[in-house]
C-alpha positions as CSV (number, residue, x, y, z in Angstrom):
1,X,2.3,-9.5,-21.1
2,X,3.9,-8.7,-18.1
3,X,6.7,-11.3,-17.2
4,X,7.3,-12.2,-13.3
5,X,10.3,-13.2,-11.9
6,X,14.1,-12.3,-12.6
7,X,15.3,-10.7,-14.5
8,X,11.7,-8.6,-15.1
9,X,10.8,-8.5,-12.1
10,X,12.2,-8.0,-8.4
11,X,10.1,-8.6,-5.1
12,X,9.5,-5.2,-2.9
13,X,12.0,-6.2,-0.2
14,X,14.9,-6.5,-3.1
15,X,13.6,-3.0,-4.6
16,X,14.5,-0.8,-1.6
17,X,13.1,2.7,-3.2
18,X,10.1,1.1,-4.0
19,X,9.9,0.0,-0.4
20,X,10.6,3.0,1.3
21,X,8.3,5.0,-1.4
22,X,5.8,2.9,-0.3
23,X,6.3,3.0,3.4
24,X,6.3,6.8,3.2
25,X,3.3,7.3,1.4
26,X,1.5,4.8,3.9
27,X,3.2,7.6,6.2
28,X,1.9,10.6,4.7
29,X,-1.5,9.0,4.2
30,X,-1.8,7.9,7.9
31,X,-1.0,11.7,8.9
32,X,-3.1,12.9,6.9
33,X,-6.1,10.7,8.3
34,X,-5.5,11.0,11.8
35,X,-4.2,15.1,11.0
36,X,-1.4,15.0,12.8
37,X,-0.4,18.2,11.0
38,X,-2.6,20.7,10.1
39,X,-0.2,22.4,7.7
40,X,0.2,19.2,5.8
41,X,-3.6,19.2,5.6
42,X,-3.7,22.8,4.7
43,X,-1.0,22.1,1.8
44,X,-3.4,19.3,0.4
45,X,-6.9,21.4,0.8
46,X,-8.0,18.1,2.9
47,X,-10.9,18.8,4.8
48,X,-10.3,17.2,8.6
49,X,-12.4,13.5,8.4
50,X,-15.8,13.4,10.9
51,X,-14.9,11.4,13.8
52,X,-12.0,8.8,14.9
53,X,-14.5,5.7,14.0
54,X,-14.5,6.8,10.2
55,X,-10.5,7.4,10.5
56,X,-10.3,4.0,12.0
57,X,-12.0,2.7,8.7
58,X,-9.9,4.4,6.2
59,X,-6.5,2.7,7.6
60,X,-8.4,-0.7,7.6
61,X,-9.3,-0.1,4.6
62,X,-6.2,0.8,3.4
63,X,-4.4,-2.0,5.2
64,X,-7.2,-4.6,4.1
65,X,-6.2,-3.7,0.4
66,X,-2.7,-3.8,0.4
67,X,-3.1,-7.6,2.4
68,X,-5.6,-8.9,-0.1
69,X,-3.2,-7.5,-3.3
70,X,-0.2,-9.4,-1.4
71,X,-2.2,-12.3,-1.0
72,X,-4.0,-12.6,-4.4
73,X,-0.1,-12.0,-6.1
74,X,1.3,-14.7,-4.4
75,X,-1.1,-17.0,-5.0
76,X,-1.5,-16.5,-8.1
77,X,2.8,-16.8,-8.5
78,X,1.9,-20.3,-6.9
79,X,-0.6,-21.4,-9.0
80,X,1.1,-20.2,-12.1
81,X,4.6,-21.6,-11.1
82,X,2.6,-25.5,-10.1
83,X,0.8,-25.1,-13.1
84,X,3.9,-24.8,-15.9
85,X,6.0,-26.6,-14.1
């Protein structure tokens, strides 16, 4: 069972390296999408995506899924915390 709250657990904004590990690989993932470096793509073996419209896709997707995570975790906090409370 995974236990939520203190002392198990801290929210991303209290866990600063998680933050910032996060926020980089968001970087690095966006750079790599839009190849802003072809070196970096080169050091992967990433072939370059087709157009801009499927690049445009990939961040929403990416960005979609990290929302709808959020989202579904802290509602689920909510319901949990009303529920046994």
């Amino acid at each position: 069972m995974n236990y939520s709250g203190r002392p198990f657990t801290q929210s991303i904004n209290e866990n600063v390296k998680l933050k910032r590990m996060l926020m980089l690989m968001f970087f690095v993932a966006t750079c790599v999408i839009f190849d802003v470096s072809e070196d970096l793509r080169d050091a992967l073996e990433l072939v370059p995506f087709p157009n801009l419209e499927f690049q445009k896709t990939v961040i929403a997707c990416l960005v979609a899924d990290f929302i709808i995570c959020f989202s579904i975790e802290q509602l689920m906090k909510t319901l949990y915390l009303r529920t046994f409370q």
